[in-house]
C-alpha positions in Angstrom: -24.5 93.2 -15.9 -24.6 96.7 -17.2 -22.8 97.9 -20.2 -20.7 100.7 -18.2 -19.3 98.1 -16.0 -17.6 96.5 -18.5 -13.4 96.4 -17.9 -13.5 97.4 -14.2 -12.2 95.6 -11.4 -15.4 93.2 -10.9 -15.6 92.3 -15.0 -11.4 91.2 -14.2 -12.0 89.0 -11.5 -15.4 87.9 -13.2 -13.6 86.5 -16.5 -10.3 85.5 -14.9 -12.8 82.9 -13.6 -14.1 81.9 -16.4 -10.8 81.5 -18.0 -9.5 79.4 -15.5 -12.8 77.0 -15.2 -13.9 76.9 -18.9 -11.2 74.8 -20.3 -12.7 72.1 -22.7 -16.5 73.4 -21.6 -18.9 74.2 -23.5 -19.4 78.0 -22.3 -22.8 79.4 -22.5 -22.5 83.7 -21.1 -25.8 85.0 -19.8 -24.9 88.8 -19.5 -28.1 89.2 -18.0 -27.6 92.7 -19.4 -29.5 94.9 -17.9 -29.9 98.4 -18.9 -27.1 101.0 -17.8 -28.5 103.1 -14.5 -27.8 104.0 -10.8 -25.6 106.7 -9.4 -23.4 109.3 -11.7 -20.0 107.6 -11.4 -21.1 104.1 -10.8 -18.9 101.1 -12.6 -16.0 103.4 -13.2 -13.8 101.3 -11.2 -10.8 100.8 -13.8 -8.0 102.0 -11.5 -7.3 98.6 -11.0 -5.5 99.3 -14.6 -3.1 102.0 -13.5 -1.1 99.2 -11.6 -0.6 96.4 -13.8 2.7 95.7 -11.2 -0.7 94.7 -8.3 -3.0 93.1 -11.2 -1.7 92.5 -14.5 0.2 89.1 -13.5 -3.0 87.0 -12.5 -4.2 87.5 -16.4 -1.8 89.3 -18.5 -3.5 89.0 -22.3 -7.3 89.4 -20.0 -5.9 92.4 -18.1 -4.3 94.0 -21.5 -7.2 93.5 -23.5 -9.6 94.9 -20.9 -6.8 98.1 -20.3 -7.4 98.5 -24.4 -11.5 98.2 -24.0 -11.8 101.0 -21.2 -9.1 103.0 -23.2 -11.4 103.1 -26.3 -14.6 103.9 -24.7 -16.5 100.9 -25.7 -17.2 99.9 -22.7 -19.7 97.0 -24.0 -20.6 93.5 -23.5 -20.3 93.0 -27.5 -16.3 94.0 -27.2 -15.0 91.8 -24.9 -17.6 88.9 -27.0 -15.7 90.3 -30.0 -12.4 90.1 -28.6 -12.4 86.3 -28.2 -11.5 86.0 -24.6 -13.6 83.3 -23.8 -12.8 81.0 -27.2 -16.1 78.8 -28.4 -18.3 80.8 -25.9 -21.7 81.0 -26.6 -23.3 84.4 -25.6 -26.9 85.7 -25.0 -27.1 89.2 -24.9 -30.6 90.0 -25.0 -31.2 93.0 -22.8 -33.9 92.0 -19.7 -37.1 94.0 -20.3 -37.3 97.2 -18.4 -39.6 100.1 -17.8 -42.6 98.6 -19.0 -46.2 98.0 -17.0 -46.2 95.5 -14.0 -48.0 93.0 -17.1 -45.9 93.5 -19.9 -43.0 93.1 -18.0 -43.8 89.6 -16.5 -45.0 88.7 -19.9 -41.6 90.2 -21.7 -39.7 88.7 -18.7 -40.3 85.0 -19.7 -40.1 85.2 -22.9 -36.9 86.6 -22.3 -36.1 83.9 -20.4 -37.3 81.3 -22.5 -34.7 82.6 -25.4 -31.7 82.7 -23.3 -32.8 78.7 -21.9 -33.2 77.6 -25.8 -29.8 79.6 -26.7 -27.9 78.2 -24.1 -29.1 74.3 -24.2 -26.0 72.9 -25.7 -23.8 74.5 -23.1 -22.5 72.0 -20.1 -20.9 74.9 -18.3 -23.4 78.4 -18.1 -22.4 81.6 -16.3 -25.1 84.3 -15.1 -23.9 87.4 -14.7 -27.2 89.4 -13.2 -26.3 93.0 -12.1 -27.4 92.3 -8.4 -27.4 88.6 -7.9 -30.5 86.2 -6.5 -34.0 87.2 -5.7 -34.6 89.9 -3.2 -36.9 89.7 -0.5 -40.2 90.2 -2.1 -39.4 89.3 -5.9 -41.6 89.7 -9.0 -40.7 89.3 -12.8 -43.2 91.9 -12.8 -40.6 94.8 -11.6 -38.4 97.0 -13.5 -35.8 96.1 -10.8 -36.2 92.2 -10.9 -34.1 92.7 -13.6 -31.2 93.3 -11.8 -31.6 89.4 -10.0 -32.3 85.8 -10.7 -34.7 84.3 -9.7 -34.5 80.7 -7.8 -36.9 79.3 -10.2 -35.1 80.3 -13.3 -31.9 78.8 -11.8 -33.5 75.4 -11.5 -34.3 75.5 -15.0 -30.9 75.6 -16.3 -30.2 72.4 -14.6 -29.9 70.1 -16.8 -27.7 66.6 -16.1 -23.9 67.4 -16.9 -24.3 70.9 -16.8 -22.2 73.4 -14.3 -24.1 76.2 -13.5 -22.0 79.9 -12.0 -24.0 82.4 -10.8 -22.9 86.3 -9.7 -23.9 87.4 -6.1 -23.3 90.6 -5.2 -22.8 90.4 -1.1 -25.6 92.3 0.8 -25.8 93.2 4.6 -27.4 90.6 5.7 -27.1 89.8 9.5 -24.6 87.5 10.3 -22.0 88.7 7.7 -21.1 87.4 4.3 -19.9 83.7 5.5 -23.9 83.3 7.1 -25.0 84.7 3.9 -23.2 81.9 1.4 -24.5 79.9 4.0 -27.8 80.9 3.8 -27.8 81.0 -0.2 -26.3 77.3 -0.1 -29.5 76.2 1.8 -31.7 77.9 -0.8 -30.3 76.0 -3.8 -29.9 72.7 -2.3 -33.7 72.7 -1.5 -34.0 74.0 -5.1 -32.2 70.6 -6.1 -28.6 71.3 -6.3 -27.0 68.8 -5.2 -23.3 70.5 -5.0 -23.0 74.2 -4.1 -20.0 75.6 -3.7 -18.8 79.3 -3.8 -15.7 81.9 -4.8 -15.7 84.9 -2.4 -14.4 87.7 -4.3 -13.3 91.0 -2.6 -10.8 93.1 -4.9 -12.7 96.6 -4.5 -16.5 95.4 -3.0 -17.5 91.9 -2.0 -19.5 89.3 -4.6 -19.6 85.7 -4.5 -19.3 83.0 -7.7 -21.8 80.4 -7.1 -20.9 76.7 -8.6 -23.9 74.9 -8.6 -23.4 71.3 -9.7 -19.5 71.3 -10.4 -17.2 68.2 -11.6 -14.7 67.2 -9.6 -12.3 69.2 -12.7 -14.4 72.3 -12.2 -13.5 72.0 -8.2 -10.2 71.7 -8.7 -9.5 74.5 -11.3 -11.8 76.8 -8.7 -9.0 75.8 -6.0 -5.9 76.4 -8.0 -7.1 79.7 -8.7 -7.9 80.5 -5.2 -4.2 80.1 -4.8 -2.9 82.0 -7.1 -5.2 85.1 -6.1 -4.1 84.7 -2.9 -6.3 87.0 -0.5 -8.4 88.4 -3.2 -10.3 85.4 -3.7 -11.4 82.6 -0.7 -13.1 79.1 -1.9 -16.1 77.9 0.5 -16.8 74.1 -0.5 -20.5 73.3 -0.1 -21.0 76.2 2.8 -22.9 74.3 5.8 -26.9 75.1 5.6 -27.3 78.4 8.5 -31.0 77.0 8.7 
């Protein structure tokens, strides 16, 4: 997550989520904010909020307060924390360490970690929210850019019995398409010990993928209802077969 992406078309779909799932949770909010960067223009995908009659209905009080958020320029995590949308949440919005040396940022990294794992240990449902999704080929904490991802190991330690885990996954071009690449990612966190992985395909302006890792049978079944009222924007994959 980046701060300029707050209120566009991704942040709506993101939170409608939550909304729908969290229900009588206990909601723990990584923002996994990263620090705002990339390409002039990038994360200024509000349009969405020029046609409440095409959005507004699948969230009218989310969709209004987000319209208000990009209309004031404060585009930050701390104003839609501030606005309550996610009642009783529990947030962590330590920014990941960036721009230091390969040492100090594997160092700073962990620690890092290690405060949003303490902050969030009372939470039985935890959403991660990292700007680009999982590891990338090659992954080191020691990396400005490994901030952008989460890594496989630090999603194994937020299991913890009872606990629903939701992860952000931006889609990449991997070969095969996006339905071999849920498949792919599904293999990866069973053999990191997830026992149920399920996934929301997203695809209102660019693909991403919600990751439940360890749902209820509840959390399931809100996931599905919302897949039906969203219609084609978002699918549900229930526990994508392994692509080996």
């Amino acid at each position: 997550m980046q701060n300029r992406y707050v209120g566009d078309t991704g942040d709506y779909v993101k939170l409608a989520i939550l909304r729908a799932l969290a229900p009588g949770r206990r909601l723990g909010v990584a923002w996994w904010l990263f620090p705002d960067s990339g390409p002039t223009g990038d994360g200024r995908h509000a349009a969405y909020l020029q046609a409440p009659g095409r959005w507004r209905h699948f969230d009218p009080v989310l969709f209004d307060v987000l319209g208000q958020v990009v209309a004031s320029g404060r585009r930050q995590v701390v104003a839609l924390e501030e606005a309550d949308l996610l009642p009783g949440a529990t947030y962590f919005s330590g920014v990941i360490p960036a721009g230091l040396t390969p040492a100090e940022c594997g160092i700073q990294r962990t620690a890092w970690f290690d405060r949003c794992k303490a902050h969030l240990t009372g939470c039985d449902l935890v959403f991660l929210d990292p700007d680009n999704g999982f590891e990338t080929t090659g992954f080191s904490p020691r990396t400005r850019s490994a901030g952008k991802s989460v890594s496989l190991s630090e999603l194994s330690a937020l299991q913890q019995p009872g606990r629903t885990l939701i992860a952000y996954h931006h889609h990449t071009p991997r070969a095969g398409g996006h339905l071999a690449e849920l498949a792919y990612w599904a293999g990866r966190l069973r053999a990191q010990g997830f026992e149920r992985v399920d996934a929301l395909r997203a695809s209102p302006y660019s693909p991403h993928a919600f990751f439940l890792l360890n749902g209820d049978d509840v959390i399931r079944d809100r996931a599905r209802a919302l897949v039906q009222q969203w219609q084609d924007l978002i699918s549900w994959h229930s526990e994508p077969p392994n692509d080996g």
